[in-house]
Structures are given as C-alpha cells and as structure tokens.
N, CA, C and O atoms as a MOPAC input file, in Angstrom:
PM7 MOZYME 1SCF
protein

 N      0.84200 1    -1.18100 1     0.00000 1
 C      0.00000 1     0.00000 1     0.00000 1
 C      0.88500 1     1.24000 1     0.00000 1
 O      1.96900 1     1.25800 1     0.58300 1
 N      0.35900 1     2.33800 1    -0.71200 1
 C      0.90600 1     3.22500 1    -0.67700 1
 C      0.07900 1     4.27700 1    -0.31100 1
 O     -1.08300 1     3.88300 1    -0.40500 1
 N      0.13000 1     5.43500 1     0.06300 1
 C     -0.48500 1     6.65700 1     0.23100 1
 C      0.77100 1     8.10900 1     0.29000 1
 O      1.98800 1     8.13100 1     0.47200 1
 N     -0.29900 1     9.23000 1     0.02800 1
 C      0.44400 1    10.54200 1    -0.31600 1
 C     -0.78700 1    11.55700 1     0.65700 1
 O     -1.85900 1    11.26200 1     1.18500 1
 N     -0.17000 1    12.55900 1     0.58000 1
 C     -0.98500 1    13.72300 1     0.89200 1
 C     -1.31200 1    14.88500 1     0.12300 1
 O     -0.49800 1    15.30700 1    -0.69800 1
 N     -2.68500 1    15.58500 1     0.34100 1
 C     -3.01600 1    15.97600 1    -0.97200 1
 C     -3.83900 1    17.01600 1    -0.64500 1
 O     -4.86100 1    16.82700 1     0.01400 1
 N     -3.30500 1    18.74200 1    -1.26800 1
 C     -4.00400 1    19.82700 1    -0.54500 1
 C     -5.05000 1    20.25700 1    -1.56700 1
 O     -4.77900 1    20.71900 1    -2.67500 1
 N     -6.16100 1    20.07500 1    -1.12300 1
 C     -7.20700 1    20.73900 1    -2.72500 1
 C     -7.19600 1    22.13300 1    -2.62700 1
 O     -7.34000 1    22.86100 1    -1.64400 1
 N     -6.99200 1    22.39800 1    -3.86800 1
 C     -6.36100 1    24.04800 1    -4.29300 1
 C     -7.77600 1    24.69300 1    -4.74700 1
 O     -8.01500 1    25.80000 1    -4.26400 1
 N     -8.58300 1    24.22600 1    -5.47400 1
 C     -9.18500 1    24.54900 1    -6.19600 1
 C    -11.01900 1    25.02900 1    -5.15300 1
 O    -11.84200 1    24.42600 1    -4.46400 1
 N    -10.76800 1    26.64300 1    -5.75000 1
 C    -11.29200 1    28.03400 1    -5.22800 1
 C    -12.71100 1    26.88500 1    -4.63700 1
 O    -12.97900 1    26.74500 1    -3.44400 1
 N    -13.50300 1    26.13200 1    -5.84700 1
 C    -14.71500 1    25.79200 1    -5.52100 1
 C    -14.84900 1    24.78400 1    -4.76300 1
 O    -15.97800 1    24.48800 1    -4.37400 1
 N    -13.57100 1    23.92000 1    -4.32700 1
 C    -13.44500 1    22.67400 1    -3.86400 1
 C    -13.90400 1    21.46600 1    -4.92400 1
 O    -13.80000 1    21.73000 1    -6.12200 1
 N    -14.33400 1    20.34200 1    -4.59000 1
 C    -14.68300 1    19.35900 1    -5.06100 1
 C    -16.24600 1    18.97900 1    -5.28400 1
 O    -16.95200 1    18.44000 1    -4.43100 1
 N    -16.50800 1    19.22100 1    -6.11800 1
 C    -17.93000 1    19.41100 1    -6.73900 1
 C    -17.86300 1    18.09500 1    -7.82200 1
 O    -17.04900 1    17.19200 1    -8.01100 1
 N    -18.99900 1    18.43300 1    -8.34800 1
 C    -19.55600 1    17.38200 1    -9.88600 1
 C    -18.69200 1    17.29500 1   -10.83400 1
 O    -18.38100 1    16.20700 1   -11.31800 1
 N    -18.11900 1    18.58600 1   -11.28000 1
 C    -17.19700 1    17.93900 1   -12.83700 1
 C    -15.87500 1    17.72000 1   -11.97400 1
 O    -15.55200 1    16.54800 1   -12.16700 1
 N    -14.88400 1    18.38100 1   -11.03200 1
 C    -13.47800 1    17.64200 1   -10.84400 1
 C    -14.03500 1    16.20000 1   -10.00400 1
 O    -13.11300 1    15.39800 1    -9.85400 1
 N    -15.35800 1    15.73900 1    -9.44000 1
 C    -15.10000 1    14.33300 1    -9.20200 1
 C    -15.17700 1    13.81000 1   -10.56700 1
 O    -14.19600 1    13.08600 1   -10.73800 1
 N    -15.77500 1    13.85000 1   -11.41800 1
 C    -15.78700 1    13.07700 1   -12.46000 1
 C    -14.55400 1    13.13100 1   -13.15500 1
 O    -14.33000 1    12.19400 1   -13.92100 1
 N    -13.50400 1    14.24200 1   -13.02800 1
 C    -12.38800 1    13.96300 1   -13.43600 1
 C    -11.45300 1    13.50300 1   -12.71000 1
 O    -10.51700 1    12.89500 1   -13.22800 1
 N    -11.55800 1    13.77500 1   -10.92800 1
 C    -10.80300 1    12.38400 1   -10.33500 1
 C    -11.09000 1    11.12300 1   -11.02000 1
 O    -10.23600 1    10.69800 1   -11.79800 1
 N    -12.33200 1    10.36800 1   -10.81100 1
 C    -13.12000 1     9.23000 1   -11.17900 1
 C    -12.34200 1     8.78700 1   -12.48900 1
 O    -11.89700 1     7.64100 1   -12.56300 1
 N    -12.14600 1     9.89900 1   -13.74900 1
 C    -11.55100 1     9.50500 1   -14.92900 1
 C    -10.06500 1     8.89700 1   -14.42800 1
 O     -9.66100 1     7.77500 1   -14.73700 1
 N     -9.45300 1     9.70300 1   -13.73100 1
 C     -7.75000 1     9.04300 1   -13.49700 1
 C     -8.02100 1     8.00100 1   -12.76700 1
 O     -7.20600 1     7.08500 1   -12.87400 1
 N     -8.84900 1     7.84500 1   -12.09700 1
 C     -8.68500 1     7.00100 1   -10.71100 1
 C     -9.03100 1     5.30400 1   -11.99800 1
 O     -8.18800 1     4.41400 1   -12.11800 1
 N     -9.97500 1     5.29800 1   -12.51300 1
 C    -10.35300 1     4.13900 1   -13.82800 1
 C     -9.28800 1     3.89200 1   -14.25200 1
 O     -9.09200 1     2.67900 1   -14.18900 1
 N     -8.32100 1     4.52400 1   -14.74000 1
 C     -7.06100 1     4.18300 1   -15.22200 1
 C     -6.09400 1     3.35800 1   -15.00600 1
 O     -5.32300 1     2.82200 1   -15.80200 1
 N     -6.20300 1     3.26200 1   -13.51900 1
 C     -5.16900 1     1.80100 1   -12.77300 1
 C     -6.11700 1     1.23900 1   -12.18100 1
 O     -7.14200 1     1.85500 1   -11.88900 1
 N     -5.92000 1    -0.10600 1   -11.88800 1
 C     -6.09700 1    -1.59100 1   -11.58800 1
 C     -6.16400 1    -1.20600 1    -9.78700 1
 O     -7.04700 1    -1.43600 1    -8.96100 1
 N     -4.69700 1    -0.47100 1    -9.64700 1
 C     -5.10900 1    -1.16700 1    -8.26400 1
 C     -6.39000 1    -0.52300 1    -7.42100 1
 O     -7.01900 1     0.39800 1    -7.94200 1
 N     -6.83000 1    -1.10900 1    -5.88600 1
 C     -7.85700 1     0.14000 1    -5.55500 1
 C     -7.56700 1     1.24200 1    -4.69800 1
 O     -6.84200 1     1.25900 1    -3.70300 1
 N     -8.20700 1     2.12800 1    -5.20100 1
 C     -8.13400 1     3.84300 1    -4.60800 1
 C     -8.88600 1     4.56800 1    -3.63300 1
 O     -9.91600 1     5.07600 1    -4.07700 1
 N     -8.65100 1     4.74600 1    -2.45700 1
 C     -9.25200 1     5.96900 1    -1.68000 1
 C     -9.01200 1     6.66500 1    -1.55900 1
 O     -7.95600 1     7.09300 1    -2.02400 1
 N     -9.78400 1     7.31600 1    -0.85500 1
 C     -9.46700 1     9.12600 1    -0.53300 1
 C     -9.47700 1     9.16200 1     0.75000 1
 O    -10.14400 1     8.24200 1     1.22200 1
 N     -9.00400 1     9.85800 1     1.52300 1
 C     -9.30500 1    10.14000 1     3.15700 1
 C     -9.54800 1    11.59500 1     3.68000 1
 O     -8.49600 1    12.21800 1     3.81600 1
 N    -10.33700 1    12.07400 1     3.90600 1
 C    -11.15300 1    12.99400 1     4.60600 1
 C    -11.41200 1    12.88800 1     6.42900 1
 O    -12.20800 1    12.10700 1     6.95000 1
 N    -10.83600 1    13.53200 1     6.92000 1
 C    -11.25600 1    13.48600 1     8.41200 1
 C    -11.51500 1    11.90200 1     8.61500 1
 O    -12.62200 1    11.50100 1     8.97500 1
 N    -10.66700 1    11.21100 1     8.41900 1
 C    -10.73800 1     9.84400 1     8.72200 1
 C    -11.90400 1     8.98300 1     7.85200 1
 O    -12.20300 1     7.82400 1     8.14000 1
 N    -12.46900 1     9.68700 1     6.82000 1
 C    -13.45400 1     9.04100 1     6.51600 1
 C    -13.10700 1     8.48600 1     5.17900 1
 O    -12.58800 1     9.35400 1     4.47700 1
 N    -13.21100 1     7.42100 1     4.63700 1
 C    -12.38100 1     6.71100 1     3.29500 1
 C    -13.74000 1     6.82000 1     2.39600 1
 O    -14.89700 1     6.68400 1     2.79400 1
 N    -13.22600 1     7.13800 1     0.90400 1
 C    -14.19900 1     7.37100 1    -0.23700 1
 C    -13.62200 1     6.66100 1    -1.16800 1
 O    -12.39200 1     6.61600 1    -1.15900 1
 N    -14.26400 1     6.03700 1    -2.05200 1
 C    -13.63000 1     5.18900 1    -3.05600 1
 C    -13.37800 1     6.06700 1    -4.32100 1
 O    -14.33700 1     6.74400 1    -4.69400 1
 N    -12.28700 1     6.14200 1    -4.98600 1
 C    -11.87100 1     7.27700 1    -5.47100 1
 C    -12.34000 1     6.69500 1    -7.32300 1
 O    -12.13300 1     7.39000 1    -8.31800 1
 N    -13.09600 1     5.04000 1    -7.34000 1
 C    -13.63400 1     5.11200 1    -8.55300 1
 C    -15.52500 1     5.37100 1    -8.64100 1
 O    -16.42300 1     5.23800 1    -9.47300 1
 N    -15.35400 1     5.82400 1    -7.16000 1
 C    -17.23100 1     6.08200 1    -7.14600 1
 C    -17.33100 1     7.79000 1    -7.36900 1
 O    -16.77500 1     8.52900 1    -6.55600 1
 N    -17.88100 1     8.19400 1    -8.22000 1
 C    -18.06400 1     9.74000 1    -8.24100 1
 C    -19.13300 1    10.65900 1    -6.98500 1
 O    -18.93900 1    11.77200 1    -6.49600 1
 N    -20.11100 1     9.81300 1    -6.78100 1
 C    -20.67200 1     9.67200 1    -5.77600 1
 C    -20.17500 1     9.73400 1    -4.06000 1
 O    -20.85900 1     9.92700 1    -3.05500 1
 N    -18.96400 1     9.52800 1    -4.19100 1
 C    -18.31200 1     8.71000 1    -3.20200 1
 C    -17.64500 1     9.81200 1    -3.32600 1
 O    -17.71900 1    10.30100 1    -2.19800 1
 N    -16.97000 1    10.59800 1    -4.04800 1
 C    -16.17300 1    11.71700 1    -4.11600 1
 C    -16.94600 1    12.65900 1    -3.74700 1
 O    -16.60400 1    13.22600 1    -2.70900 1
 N    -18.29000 1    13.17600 1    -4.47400 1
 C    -18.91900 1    14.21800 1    -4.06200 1
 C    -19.25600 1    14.19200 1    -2.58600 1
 O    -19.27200 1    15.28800 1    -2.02400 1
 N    -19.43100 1    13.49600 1    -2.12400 1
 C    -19.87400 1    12.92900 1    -0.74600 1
 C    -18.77200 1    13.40300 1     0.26700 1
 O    -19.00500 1    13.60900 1     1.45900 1
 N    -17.71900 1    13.53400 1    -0.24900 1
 C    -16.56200 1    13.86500 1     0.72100 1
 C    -16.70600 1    15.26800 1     0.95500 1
 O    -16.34500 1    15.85200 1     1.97800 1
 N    -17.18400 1    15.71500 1     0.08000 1
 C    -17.07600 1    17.34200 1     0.11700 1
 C    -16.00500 1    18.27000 1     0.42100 1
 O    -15.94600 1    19.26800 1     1.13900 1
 N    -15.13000 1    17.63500 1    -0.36400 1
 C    -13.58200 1    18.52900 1    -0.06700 1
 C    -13.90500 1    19.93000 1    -0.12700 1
 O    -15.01600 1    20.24900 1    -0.55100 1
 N    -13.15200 1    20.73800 1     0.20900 1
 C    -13.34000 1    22.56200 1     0.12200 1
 C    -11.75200 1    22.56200 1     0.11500 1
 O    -10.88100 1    21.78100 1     0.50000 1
 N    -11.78000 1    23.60900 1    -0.40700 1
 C     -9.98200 1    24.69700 1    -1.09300 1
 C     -9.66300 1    24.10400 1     0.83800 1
 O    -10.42100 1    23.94900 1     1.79600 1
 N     -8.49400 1    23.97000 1     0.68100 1
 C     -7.65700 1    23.93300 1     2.05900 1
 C     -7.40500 1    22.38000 1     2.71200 1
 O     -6.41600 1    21.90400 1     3.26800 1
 N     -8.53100 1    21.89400 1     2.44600 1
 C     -8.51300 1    20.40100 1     3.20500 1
 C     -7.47600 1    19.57000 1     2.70000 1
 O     -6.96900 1    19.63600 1     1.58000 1
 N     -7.17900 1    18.70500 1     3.71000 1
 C     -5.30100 1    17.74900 1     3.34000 1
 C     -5.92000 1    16.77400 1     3.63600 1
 O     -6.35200 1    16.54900 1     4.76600 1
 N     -6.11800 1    15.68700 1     2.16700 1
 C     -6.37200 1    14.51100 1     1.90400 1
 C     -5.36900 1    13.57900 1     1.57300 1
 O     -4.51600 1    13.77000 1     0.70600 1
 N     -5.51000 1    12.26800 1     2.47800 1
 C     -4.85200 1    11.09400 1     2.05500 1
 C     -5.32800 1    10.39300 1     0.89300 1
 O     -6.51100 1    10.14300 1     0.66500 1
 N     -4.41200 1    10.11000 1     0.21700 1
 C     -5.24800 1     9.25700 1    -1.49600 1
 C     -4.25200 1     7.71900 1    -1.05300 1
 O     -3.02200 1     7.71000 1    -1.01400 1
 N     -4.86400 1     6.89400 1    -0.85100 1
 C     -4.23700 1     5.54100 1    -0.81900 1
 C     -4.65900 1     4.55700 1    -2.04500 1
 O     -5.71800 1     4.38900 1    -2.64900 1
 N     -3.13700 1     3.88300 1    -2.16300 1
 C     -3.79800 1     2.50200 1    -3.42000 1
 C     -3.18500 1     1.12200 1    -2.83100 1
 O     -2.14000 1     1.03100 1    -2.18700 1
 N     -3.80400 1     0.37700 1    -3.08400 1
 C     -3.15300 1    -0.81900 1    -3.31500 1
 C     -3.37000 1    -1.79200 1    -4.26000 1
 O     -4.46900 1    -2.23100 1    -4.60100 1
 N     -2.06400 1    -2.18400 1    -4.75900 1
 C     -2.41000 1    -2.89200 1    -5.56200 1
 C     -0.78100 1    -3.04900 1    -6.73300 1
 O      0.39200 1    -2.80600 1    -6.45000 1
 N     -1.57500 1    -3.68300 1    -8.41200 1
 C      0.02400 1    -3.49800 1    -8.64000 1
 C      0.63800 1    -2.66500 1    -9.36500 1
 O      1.62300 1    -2.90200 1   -10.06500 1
 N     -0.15300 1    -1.21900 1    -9.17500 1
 C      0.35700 1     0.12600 1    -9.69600 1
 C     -0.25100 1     1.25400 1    -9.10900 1
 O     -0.81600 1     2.21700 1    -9.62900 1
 N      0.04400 1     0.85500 1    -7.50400 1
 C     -0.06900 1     1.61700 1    -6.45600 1
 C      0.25400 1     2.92400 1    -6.50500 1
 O     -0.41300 1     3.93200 1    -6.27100 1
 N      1.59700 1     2.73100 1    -6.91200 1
 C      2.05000 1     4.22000 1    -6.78600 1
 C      2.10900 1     5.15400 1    -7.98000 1
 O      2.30500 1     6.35800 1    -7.81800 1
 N      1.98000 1     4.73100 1    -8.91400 1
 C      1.42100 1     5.59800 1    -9.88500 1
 C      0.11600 1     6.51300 1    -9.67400 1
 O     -0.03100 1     7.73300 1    -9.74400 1
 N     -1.13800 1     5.03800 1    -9.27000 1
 C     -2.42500 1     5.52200 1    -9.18400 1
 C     -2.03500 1     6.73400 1    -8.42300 1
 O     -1.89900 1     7.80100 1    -9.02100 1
 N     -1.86500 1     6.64900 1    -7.26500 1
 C     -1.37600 1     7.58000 1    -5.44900 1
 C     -0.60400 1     9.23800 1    -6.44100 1
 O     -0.82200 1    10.43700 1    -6.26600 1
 N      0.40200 1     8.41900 1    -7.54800 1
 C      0.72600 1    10.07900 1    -8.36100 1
 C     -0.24000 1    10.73000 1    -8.68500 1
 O     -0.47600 1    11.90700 1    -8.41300 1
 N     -1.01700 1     9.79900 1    -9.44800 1
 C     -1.89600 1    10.75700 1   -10.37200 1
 C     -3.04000 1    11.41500 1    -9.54800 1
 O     -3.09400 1    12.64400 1    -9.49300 1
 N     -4.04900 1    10.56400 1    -8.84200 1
 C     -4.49000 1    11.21000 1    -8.08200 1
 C     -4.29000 1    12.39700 1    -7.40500 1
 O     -5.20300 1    13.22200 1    -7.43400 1
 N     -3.28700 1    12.64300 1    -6.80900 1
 C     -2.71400 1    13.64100 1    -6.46900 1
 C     -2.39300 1    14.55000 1    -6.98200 1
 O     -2.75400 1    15.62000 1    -6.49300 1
 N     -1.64300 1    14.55100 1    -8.09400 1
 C     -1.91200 1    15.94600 1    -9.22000 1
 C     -3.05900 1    15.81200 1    -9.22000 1
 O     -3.57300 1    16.67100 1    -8.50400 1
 N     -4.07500 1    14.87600 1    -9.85800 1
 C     -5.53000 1    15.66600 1   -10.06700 1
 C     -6.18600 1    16.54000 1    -9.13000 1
 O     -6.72500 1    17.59100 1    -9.48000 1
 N     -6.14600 1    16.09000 1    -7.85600 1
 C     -6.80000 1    16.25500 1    -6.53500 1
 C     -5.80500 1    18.20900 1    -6.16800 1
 O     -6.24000 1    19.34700 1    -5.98600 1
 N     -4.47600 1    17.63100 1    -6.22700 1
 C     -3.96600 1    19.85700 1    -6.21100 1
 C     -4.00400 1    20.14400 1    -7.56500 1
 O     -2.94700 1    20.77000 1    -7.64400 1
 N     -4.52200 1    20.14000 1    -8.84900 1
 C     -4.51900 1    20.92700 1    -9.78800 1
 C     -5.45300 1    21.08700 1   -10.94900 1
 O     -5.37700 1    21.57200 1   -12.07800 1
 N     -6.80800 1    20.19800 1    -9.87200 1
 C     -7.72900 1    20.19600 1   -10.85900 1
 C     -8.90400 1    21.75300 1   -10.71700 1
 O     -9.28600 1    22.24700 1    -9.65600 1
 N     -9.25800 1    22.23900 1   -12.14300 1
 C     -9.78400 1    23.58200 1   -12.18000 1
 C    -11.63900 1    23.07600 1   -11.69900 1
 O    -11.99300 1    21.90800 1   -11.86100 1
 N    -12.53300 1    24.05000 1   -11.18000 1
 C    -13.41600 1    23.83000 1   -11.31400 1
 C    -14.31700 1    24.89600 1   -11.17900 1
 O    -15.52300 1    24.70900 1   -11.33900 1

C-alpha cells in the first residue's frame, strides 16, 4: 500500500465535474483507490463517493492505493486532486 498527501487548491473545492475527473484518473489503474477525509475513506472510482466527501480549497487529503500500480495511481491522483480547475 501506498499513500500521499493531498491539498485541494481549487477556489470551488470538489464538486460534480473535478469528481468526475478524479473518477476519470482514478479508472485508469487496476489497483484500488481511496481518498481520506477526516478519517473518513471514499472510493476514489465512485463519483458519488467523491462528491460525498465534500472537499473545500484547504482540506489535506490522504489518497491511498493498493495494488500493482499503487504508486502511480497515489501520483496521479494527487496531481488531479492539487490541480484540478473547477
């Protein structure tokens, strides 16, 4: 398992279109993906599951994977999660 930390930048936070563009990277690897919020784990291929977290500009999220392209997934996520526009 791997995990990173992850500051959401973005003015509106995490709404409808950047989960659906987490959701797009997160589809991309095999292994599986969460998110962590105040201790609370979101599955980072449910969009649902993202909106639900309700990130806002400031919050420091854990993105964990496991699996057998852990740490890629854990990259990408993470750029998406600090540099996605919304």
């Amino acid at each position: 398992m791997v995990e990173k930390k992850a500051i959401v930048r973005s003015e509106n936070g995490i709404h409808a279109r950047p989960a659906m563009k987490i959701n797009k990277v997160a589809l991309l690897y095999k292994s599986n993906i969460t998110i962590v919020k105040d201790g609370n784990e979101y599955n980072a291929r449910s969009i649902i599951s993202i909106m639900t977290m309700a990130a806002e500009k400031g919050d420091e999220l854990i993105v964990r994977a496991d699996g057998v392209d852990e740490k890629e997934a854990v990259d990408a996520i993470v750029e998406a999660l600090e540099n996605i526009e919304g």
